[in-house]
VEXDREN-2710 file (C-alpha; in Angstrom, 1 decimal):
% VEXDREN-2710
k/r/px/py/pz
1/UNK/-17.4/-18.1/6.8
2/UNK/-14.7/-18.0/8.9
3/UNK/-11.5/-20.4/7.9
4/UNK/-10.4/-22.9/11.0
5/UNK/-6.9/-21.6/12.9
6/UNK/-4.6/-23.5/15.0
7/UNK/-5.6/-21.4/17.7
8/UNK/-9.3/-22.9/17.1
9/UNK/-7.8/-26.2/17.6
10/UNK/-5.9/-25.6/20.8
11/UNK/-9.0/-23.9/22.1
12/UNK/-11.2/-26.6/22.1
13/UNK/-11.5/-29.1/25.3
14/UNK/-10.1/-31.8/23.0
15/UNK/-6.8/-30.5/22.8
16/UNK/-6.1/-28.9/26.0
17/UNK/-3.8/-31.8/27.5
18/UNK/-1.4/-30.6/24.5
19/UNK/1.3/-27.8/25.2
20/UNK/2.4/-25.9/22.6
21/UNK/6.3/-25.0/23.1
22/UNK/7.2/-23.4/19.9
23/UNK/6.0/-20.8/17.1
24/UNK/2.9/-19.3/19.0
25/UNK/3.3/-16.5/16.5
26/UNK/2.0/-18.9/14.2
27/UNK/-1.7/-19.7/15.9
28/UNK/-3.5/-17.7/13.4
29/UNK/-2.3/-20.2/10.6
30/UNK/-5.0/-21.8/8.5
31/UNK/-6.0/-25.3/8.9
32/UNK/-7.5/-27.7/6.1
33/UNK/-6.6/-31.0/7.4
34/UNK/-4.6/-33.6/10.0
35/UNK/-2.3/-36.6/8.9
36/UNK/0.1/-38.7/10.3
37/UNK/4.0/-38.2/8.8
38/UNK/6.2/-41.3/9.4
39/UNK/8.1/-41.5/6.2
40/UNK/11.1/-39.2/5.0
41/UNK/8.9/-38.3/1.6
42/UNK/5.7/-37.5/3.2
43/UNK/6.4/-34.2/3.6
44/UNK/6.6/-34.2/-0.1
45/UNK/2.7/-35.4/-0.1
46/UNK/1.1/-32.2/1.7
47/UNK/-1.1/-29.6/0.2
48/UNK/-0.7/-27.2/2.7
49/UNK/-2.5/-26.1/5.7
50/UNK/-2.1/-29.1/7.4
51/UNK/-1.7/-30.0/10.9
52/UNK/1.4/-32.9/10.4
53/UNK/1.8/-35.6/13.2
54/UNK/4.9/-37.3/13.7
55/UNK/6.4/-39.7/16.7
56/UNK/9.8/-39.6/14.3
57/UNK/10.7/-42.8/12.9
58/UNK/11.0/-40.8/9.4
59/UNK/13.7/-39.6/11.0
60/UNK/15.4/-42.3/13.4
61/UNK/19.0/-42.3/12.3
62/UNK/18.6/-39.9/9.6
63/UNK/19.4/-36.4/11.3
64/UNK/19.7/-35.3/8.1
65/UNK/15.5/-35.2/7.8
66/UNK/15.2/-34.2/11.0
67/UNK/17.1/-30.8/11.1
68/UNK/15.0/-30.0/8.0
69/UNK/12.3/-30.4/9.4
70/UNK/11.2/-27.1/10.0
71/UNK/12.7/-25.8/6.4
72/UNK/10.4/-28.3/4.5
73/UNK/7.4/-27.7/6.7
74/UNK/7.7/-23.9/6.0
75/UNK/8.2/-24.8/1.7
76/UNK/4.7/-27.0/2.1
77/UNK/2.9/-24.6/4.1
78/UNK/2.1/-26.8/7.3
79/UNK/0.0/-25.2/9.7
80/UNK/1.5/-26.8/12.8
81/UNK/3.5/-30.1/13.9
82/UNK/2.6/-32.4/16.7
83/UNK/5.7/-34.3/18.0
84/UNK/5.0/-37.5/20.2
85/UNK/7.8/-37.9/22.5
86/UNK/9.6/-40.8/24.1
87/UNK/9.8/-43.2/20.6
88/UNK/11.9/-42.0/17.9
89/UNK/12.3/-38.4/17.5
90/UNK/14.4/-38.1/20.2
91/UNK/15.8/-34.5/21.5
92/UNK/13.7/-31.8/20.5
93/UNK/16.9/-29.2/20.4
94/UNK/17.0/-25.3/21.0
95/UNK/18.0/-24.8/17.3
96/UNK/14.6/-27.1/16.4
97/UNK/12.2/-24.5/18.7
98/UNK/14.3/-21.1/17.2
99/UNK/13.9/-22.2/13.8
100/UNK/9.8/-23.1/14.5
101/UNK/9.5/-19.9/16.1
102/UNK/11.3/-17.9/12.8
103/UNK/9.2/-19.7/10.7
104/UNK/5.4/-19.2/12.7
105/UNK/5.0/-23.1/12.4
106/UNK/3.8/-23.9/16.2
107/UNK/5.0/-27.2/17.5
108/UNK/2.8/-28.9/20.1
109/UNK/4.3/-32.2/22.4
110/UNK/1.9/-34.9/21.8
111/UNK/1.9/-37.8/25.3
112/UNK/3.2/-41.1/23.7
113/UNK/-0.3/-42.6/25.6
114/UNK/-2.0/-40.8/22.9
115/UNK/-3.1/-42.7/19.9
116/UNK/-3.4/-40.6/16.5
117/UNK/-6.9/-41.8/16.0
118/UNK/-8.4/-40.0/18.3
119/UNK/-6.6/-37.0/18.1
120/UNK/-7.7/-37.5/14.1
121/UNK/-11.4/-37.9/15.1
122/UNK/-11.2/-34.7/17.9
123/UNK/-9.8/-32.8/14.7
124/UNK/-12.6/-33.8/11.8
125/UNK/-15.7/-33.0/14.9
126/UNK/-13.8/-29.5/15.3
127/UNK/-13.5/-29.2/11.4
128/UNK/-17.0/-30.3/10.6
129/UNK/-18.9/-27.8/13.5
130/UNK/-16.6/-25.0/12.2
131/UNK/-18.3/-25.7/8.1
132/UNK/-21.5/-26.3/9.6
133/UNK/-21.6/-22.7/11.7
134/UNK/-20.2/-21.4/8.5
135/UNK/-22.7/-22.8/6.5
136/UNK/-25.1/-20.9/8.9
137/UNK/-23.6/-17.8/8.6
138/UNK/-23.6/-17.8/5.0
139/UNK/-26.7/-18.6/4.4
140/UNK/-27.9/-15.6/6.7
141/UNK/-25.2/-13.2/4.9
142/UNK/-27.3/-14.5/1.4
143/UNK/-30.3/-13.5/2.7
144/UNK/-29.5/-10.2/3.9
145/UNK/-28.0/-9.4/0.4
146/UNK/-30.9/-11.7/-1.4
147/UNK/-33.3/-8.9/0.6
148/UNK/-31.4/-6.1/-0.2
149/UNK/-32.3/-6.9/-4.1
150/UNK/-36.0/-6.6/-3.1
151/UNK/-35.2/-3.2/-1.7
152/UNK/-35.2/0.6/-3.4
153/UNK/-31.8/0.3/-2.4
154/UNK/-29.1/2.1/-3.4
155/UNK/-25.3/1.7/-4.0
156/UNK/-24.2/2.7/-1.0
157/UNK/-26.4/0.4/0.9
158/UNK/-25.4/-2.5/-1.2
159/UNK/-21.9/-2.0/-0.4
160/UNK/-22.0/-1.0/3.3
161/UNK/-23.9/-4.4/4.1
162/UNK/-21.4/-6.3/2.1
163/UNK/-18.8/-4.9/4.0
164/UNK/-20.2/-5.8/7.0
165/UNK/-21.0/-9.2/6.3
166/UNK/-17.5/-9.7/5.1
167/UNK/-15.7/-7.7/7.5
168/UNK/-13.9/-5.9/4.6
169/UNK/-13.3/-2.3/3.8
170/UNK/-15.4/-1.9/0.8
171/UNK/-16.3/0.7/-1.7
172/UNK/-17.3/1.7/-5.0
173/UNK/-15.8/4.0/-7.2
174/UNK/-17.1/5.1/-11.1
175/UNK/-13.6/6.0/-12.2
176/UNK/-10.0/5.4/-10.1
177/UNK/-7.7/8.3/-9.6
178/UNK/-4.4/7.5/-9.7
179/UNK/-3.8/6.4/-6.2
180/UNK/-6.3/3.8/-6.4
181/UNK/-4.7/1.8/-9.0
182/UNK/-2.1/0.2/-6.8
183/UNK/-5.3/-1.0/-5.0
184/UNK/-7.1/-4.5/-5.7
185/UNK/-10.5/-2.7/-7.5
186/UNK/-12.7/-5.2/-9.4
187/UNK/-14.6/-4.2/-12.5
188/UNK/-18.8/-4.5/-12.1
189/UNK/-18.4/-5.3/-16.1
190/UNK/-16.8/-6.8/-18.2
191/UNK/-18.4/-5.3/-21.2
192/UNK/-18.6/-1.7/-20.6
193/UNK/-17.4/0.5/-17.7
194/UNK/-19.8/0.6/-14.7
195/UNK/-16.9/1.3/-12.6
196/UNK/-15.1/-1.0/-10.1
197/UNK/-15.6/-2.2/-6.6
198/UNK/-12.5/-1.4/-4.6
199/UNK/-10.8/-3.9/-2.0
200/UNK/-8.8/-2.5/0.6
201/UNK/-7.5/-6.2/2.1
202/UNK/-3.5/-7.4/3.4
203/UNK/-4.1/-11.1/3.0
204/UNK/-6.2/-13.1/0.9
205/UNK/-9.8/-13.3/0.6
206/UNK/-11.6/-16.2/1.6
207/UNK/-14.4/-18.4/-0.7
208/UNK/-17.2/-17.0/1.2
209/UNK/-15.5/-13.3/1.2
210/UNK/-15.3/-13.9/-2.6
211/UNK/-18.6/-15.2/-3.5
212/UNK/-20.2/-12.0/-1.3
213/UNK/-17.9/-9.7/-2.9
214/UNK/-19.1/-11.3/-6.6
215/UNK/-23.2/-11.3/-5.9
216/UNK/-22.7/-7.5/-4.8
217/UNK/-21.0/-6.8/-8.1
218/UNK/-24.1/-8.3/-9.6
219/UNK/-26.6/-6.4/-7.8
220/UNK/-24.6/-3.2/-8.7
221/UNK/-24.4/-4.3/-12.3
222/UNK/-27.9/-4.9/-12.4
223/UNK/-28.9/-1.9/-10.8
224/UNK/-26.6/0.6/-12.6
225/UNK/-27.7/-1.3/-16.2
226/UNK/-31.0/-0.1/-15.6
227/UNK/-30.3/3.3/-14.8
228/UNK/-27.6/3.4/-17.8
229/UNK/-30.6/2.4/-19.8
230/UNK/-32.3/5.5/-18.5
231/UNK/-29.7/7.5/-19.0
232/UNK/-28.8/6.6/-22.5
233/UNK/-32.7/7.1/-23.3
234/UNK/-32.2/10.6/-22.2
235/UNK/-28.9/11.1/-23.8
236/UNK/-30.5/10.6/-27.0
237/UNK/-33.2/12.8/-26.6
238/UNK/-30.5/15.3/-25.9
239/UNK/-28.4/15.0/-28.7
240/UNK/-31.6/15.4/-30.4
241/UNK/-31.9/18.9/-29.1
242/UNK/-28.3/19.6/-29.5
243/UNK/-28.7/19.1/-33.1
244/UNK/-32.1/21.1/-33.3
245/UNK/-30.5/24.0/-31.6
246/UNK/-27.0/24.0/-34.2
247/UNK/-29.3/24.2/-37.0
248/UNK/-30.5/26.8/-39.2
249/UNK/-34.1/27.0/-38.5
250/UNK/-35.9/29.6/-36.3
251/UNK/-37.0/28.4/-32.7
252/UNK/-39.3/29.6/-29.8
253/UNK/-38.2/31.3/-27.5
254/UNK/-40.5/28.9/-25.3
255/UNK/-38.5/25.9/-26.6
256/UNK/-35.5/27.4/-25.0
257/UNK/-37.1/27.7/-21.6
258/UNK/-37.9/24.0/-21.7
259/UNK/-34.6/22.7/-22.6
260/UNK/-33.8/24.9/-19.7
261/UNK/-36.2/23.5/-17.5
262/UNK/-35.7/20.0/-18.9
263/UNK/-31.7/19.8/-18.2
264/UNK/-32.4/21.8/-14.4
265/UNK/-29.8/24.7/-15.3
266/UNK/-29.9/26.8/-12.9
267/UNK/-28.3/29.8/-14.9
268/UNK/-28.5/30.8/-18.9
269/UNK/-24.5/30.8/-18.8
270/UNK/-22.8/28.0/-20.4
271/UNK/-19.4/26.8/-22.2
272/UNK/-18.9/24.9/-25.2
273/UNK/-16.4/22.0/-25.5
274/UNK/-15.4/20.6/-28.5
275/UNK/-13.3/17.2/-28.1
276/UNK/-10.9/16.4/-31.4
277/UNK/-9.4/13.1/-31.8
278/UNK/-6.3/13.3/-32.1
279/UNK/-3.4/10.0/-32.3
280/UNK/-5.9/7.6/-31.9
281/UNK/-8.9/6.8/-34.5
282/UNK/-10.7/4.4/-32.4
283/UNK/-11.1/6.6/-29.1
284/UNK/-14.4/6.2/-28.1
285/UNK/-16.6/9.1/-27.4
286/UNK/-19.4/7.4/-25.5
287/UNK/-17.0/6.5/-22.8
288/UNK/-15.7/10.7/-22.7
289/UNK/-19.3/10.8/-22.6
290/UNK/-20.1/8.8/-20.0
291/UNK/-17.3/10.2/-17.7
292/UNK/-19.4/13.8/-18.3
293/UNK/-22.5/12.1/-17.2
294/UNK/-21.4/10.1/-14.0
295/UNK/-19.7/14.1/-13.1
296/UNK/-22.2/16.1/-13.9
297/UNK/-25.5/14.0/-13.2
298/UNK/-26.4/14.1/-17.5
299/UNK/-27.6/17.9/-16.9
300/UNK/-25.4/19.1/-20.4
301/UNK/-26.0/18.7/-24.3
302/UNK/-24.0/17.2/-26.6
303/UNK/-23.7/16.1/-30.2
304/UNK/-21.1/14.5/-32.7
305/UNK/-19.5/15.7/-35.7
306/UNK/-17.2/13.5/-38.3
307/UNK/-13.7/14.6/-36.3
308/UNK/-14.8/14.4/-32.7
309/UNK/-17.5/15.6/-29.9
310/UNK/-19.2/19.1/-28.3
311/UNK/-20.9/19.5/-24.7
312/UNK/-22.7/22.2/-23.5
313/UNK/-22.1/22.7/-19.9
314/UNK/-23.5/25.3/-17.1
315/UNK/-20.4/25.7/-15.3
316/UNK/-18.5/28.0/-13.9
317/UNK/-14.6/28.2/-15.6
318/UNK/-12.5/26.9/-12.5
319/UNK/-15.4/23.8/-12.5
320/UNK/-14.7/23.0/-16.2
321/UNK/-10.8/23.4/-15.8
322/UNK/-11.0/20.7/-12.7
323/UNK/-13.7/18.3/-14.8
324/UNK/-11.5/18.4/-18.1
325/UNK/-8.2/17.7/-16.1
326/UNK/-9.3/14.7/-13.9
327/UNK/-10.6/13.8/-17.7
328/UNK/-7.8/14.0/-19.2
329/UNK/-5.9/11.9/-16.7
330/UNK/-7.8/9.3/-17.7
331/UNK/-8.3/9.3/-21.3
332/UNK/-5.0/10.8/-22.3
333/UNK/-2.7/8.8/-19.7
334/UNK/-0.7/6.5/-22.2
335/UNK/-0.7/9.0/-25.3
336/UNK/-2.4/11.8/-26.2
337/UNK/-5.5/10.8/-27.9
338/UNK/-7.4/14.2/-27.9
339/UNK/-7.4/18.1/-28.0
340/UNK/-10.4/20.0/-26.4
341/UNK/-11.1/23.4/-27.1
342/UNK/-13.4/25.6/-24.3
343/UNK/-15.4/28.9/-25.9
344/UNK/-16.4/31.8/-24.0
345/UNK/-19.2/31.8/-21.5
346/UNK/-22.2/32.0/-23.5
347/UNK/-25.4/33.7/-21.7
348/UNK/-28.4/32.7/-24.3
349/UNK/-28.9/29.2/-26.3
350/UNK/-28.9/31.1/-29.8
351/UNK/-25.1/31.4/-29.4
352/UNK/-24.8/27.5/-28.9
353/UNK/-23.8/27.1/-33.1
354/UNK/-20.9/30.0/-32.4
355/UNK/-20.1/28.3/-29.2
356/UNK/-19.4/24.8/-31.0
357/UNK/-17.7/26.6/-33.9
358/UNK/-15.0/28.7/-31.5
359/UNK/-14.6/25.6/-29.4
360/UNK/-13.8/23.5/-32.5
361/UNK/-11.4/26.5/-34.2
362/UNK/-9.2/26.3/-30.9
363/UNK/-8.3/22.7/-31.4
364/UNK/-7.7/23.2/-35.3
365/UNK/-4.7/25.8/-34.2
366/UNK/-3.2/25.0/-30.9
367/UNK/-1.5/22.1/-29.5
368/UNK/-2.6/22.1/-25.8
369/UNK/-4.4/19.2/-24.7
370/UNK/-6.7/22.2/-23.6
371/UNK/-7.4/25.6/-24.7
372/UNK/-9.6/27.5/-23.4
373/UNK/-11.0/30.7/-25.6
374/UNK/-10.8/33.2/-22.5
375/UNK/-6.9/33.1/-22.6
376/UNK/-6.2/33.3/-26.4
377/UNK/-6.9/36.8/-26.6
378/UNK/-5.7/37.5/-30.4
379/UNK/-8.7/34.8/-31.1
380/UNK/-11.6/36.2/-28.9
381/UNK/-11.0/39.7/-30.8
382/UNK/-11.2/37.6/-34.3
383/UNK/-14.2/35.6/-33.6
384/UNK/-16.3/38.4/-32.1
385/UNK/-15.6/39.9/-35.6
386/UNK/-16.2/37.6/-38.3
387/UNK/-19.4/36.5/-36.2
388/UNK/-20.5/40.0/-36.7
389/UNK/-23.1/39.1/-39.5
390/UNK/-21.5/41.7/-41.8
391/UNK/-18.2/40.9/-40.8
392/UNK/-18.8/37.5/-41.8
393/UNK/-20.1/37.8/-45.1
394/UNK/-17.9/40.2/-46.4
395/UNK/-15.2/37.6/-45.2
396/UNK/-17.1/34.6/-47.1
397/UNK/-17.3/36.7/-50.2
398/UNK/-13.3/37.1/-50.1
399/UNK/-13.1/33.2/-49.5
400/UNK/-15.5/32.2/-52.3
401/UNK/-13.1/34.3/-54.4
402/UNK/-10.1/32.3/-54.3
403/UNK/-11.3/29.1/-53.1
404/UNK/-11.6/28.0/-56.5
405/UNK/-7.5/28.3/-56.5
406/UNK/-5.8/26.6/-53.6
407/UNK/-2.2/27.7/-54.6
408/UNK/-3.5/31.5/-53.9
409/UNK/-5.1/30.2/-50.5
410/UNK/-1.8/28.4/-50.0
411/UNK/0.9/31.1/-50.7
412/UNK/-1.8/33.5/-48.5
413/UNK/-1.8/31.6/-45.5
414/UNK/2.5/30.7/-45.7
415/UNK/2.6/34.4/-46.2
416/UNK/0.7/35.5/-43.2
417/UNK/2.1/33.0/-41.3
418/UNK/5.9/34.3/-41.9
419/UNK/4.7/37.5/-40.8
420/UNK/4.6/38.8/-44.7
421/UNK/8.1/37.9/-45.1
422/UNK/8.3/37.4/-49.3
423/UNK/11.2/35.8/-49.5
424/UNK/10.6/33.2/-46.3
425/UNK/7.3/32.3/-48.2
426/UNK/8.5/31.8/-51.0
427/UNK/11.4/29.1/-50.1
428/UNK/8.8/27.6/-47.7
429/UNK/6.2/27.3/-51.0
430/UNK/9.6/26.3/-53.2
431/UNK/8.6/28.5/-55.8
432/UNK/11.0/31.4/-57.0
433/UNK/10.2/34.9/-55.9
434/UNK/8.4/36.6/-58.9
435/UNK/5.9/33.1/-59.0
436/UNK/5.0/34.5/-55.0
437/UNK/4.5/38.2/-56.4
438/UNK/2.6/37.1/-59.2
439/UNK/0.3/35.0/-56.9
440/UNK/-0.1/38.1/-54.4
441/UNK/-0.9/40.1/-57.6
442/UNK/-3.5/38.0/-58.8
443/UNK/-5.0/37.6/-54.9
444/UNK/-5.3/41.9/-55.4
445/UNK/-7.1/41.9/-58.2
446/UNK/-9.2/38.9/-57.0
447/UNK/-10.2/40.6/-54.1
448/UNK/-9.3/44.2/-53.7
449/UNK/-6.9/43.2/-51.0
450/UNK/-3.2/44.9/-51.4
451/UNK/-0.5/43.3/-49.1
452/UNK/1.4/46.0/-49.8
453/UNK/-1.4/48.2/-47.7
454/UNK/-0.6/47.7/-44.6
455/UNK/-4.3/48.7/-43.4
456/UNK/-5.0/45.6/-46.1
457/UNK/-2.7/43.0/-44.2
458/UNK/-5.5/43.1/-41.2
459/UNK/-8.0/42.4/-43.2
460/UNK/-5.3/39.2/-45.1
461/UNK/-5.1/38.0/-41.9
462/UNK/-8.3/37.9/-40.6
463/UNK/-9.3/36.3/-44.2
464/UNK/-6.4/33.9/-43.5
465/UNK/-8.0/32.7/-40.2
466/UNK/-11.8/32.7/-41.8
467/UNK/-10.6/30.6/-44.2
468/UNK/-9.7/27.5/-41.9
469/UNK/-13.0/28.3/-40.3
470/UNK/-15.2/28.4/-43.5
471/UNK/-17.6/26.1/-44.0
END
């Protein structure tokens, strides 16, 4: 479990007699294997990690080798050097111990008595008790997490007992704010987004470190694909009472209670949200979705139309203003892929149709990321009236005069949108100024509506805005 340090080594009775005189900083160097170094390309050979013994004779006559020693020790990663003294090396100089010392390589004198053998053999019993009480260990850190599988366990759990078997600070997170991202976090799919397990580490993780870290992941997946399955179940029925509740037909009042009841809203108030694509064709929705469900625990009603998404949620303003934010952080990061449009706080499910249409009208005229009905005034006061029943169909009436003509819906809506300026419009339309007063002329006697009136050019513009928002 634990990888095998010089400072193991030097611990153990075995290696006792041996002094080490340089680069103690580097005791907590890993250590994979031993082997003896008598030829100037050896160092060439190594893997890394190893524990390189040497009595010299690479370097007899050749001081060249021997003062960079230390330099191509450090490029191969050697854990430590043992130099046997009295044969060939011959002065182990100051500049030798400062650069060993720079470099965290420990050097340990080795008594020319001592035959490499042995000192090879003391290494591979140390090397081989170290895997077997690993092996140990792991297997009783499998277990634990093979038993916490059998448990009604929960997330949390799953992580705190893999954090403590690994002796890593572990955690999960559904979605990464920003300041987590410079953070080693590990997806728990590959497929869809079941959110990440995050690694707080400075050095690299071990084998055994990984393999726990991977058979959490797995448990989470497992758990959290059974409860998306759950979820999604719901979801559906959901969207099936979004849609029943947007249509035309009468309902009881009883069936409003239950939906109630069913989604555990505490109060009748609620917003509508309409999400527009905007940029980006191939956003998809169930993820938005998902993000709604992980933050608000699925207790909201959706539904999907051909241009982009509505939720129905019980929250306060401030509450949808914090959720749409941290939402749009992470949907509309790289480019701007959507608009959303809030309504006004609605107090009875019967308004849910004129919640989803105000939401929806917002993002066909602004170009905030989001717009919330409560600050756009001008619109409020227009929506209360055309939703006035005989508001409305005295406005549909007007429409379903013109709509037959699109150049008199056109030169209307340039016209109100210069402020009735006639000669603006008409450059704007490029058409010559008698073609515009013809067009208004007709529009009069179309629908009773004078824009020379100016009690009429109210009315225009109210017709104006109806007209975007006619079905």
């Amino acid at each position: 479990m634990s990888d095998l340090m010089v400072k193991d080594i030097f611990s153990s009775p075995k290696f006792k007699p041996f002094t080490i005189i340089a680069g103690k900083n580097g005791l907590t160097n890993k250590v994979k294997d031993i082997i003896v170094l008598e030829t100037p390309e050896g160092m060439s050979w190594l893997h890394g990690n190893e524990i390189v013994l040497t009595a010299g004779y690479a370097f007899h006559d050749k001081k060249q080798y021997k003062e960079s020693l230390i330099e191509d020790a450090k490029k191969r990663n050697v854990a430590a050097i043992g130099i046997k003294i009295g044969r060939y090396f011959g002065e182990i100089t100051n500049d030798l111990l400062e650069k060993a010392d720079k470099a965290s390589i420990p050097i340990f004198i080795i008594d020319k008595s001592t035959d490499y053998s042995s000192l090879a053999n003391s290494f591979y019993e140390i090397l081989f008790d170290n895997k077997a009480k690993n092996l140990i260990k792991e297997n009783q850190a499998y277990n634990k997490l093979l038993n916490i599988q059998t448990e009604d366990t929960t997330i949390t759990k799953i992580v705190k007992e893999t954090s403590k078997i690994t002796g890593l600070n572990l955690s999960y997170i559904r979605y990464p704010d920003q300041e987590d991202r410079d953070k080693k976090i590990i997806p728990i799919s590959k497929k869809e987004n079941l959110g990440y397990l995050m690694v707080e580490i400075c050095d690299k993780l071990s084998t055994f470190q990984k393999n726990c870290i991977n058979y959490s992941i797995a448990l989470i997946n497992n758990k959290l694909s059974i409860e998306q399955e759950a979820i999604f179940s719901q979801s559906k029925s959901y969207r099936l009472i979004t849609k029943l509740l947007l249509g035309e037909g009468k309902i009881d009042n009883d069936f409003f209670s239950y939906v109630k009841d069913s989604l555990k809203w505490k109060s009748d108030k609620y917003y509508g949200i309409y999400f527009k694509t905007i940029n980006n064709k191939n956003l998809r929705y169930s993820n938005v979705r998902k993000y709604i469900e992980y933050k608000t625990n699925n207790q909201f009603l959706y539904s999907k139309d051909k241009e982009g998404m509505v939720i129905f949620l019980p929250y306060e303003k401030d509450e949808i203003k914090d959720l749409l934010n941290k939402l749009k952080l992470i949907f509309n990061r790289e480019e701007k892929t959507f608009k959303i449009g809030v309504s006004k706080i609605n107090d009875n499910f019967k308004t849910m149709k004129t919640a989803y249409k105000a939401a929806k009208y917002l993002t066909d005229f602004y170009e905030e990321d989001i717009i919330f009905l409560e600050d756009k005034m001008e619109e409020l006061v227009f929506l209360e009236i055309i939703n006035l029943d005989w508001a409305g169909k005295f406005f549909a009436k007007k429409i379903e005069m013109l709509k037959d003509d699109k150049e008199l819906l056109e030169s209307l809506e340039k016209f109100v949108e210069n402020n009735y300026n006639r000669q603006k419009t008409a450059q704007d339309l490029f058409i010559h100024p008698e073609t515009l007063r013809y067009r208004l002329k007709k529009i009069k006697n179309l629908t009773n509506l004078d824009v020379n009136k100016s009690q009429d050019l109210t009315l225009i513009t109210i017709l104006v805005k109806f007209s975007k928002n006619y079905e």
